[in-house]
N, C-alpha and C positions, 0 to 999 in steps of 0.2 A: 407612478406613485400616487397615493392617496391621501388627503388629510386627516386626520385622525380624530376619535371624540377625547372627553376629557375626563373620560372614566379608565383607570389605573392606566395613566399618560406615560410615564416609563416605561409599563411594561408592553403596553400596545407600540410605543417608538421602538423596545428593542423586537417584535414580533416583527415589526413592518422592516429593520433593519434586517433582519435575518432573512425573510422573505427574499429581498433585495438579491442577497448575494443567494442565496438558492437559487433562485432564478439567470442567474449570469449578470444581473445590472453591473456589478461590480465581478472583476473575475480576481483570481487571488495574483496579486502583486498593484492593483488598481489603487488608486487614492478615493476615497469616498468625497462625498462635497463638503464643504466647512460647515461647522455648527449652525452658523447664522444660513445656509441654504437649506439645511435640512429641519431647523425651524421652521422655517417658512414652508416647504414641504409641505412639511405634517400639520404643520399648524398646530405649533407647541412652543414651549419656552425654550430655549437656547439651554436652559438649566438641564430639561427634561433630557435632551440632544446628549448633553455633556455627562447625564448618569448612564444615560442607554450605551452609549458608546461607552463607557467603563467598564460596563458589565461584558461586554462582548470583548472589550481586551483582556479583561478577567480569563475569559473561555477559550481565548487566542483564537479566535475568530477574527480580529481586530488585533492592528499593534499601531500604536501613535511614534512618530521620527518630529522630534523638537527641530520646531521652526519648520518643517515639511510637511503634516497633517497625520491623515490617519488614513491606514493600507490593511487591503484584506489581507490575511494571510491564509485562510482555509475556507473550506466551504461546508464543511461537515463536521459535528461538535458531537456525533458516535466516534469517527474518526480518532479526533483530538483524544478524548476518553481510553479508545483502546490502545492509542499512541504510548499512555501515559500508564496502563497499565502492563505493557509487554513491556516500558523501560524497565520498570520494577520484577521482570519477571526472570525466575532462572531460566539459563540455557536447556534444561534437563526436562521442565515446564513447555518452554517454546515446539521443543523439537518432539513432544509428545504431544503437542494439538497437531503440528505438522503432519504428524502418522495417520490420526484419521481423517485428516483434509487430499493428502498426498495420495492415501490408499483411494479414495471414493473420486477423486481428482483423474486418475491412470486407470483406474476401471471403467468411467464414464470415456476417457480421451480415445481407448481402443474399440469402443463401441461407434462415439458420435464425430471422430475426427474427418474432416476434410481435408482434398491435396491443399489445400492453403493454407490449414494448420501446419501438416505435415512439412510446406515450404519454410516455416514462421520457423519450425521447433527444428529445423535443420540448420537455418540460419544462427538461430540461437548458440548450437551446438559449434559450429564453427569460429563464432564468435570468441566463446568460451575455452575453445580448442588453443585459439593464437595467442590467446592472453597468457595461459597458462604456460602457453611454451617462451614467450617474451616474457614471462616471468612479472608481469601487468595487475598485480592483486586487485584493485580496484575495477580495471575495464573486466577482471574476469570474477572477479562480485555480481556486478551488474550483470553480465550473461547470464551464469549461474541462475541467478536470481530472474531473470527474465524466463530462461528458459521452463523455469517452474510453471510462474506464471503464465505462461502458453499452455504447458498442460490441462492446466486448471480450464485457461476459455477453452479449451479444443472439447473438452467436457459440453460444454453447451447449455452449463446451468451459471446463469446471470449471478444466482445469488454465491455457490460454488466460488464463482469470479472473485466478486466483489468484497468476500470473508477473504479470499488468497493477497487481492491487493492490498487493502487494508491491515494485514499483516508484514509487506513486503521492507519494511525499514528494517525490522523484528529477523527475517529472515534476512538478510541483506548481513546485517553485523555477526547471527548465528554464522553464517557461511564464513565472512572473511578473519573471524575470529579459531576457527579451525586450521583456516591455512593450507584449505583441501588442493590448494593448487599448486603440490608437490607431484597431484596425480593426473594431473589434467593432460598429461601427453598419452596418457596410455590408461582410459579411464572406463572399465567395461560396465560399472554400474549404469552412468547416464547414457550408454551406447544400448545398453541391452534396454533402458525404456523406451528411447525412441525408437527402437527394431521391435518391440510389444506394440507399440501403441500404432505405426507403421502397420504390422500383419494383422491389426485388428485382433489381440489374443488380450483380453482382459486379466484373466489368470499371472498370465509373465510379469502381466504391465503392473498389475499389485504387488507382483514379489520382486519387480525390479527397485518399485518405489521403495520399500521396503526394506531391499539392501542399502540401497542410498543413505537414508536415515539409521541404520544399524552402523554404519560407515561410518556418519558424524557422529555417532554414539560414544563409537569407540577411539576416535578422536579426541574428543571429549574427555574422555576416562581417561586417557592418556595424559592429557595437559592436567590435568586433575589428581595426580601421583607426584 
């Protein structure tokens, strides 16, 4: 960490704060150092310390525990943002960005997958398989959910990734709010992706995604009657 000059001292303290936790100083669940060290720090007023740090609990990047300090809680404030915009967002909304992430997701996956993907998205599947059949709505959200997201990395585009996870709360509530784990014993849409994207056939592996999401559609419409 660096001291800092004394030209806009707040907003150079929350830069240098932010910095911080970008960089890993602090990881999310971390306590930051008390006002009076991060004064000293920067070489600023304890004042300066106690606006910057506002602002970044403002962003939830920061949250204060009375009598305990102040803890990261994020590391990304695009994140927090689209966090905040997919709460507000309809299901019908969600699961139409889904489509074109899903489709361009399974087209990349049956071109650029490896056996380690293929191990990853098999695993996922059996996951998702036991949950369903113990009747485990939550462990088979997170499958579910997981096993998306493996499509997506087996893709091999970072950025691809990084738009899927960043959505994963979003989808995560879409899923268990359907209650698709009535079919989870005998489920041919998520079988026929992983057997697309397995034989290397791009084509399947789009119309498998495809069904998937026309699936929760009409789920959807269903609860929605």
């Amino acid at each position: 960490m660096k001291s800092v000059g004394r030209v806009s001292i707040v907003d150079t303290v929350i830069n240098e704060l932010r910095g911080e936790i970008a960089r890993g100083t602090w990881q999310v669940g971390d306590r930051i150092p008390t006002e009076s060290r991060l004064a000293e720090i920067f070489g600023v007023s304890r004042l300066s310390v106690r606006e910057a740090v506002r602002v970044l609990v403002h962003a939830e990047l920061l949250t204060t525990r009375q009598g305990n300090g102040t803890f990261v809680t994020a590391t990304d404030e695009g994140r927090i943002a689209l966090r905040r915009r997919l709460d507000r967002a309809r299901t019908t909304d969600i699961l139409d960005v889904r489509r074109g992430l899903d489709i361009v997701a399974a087209r990349l996956a049956a071109t650029m997958r490896t056996e380690e993907d293929l191990a990853s998205l098999q695993e996922a599947m059996e996951r998702r398989t036991a949950a369903g059949r113990a009747g485990d709505l939550d462990t088979f959200t997170d499958a579910d959910v997981d096993f998306h997201l493996r499509i997506a990395e087996a893709s091999h585009n970072p950025l691809l990734s990084d738009l899927y996870r960043n959505m994963s709360d979003a989808l995560w509530e879409t899923v268990k709010a359907n209650q698709c784990i009535d079919e989870a014993g005998d489920d041919p849409f998520h079988t026929a992706l992983y057997e697309a994207v397995r034989n290397g056939d791009p084509a399947a592996a789009t119309a498998a995604a495809l069904a998937i999401l026309d699936d929760y559609a009409a789920e959807e419409t269903e609860e929605g009657e």
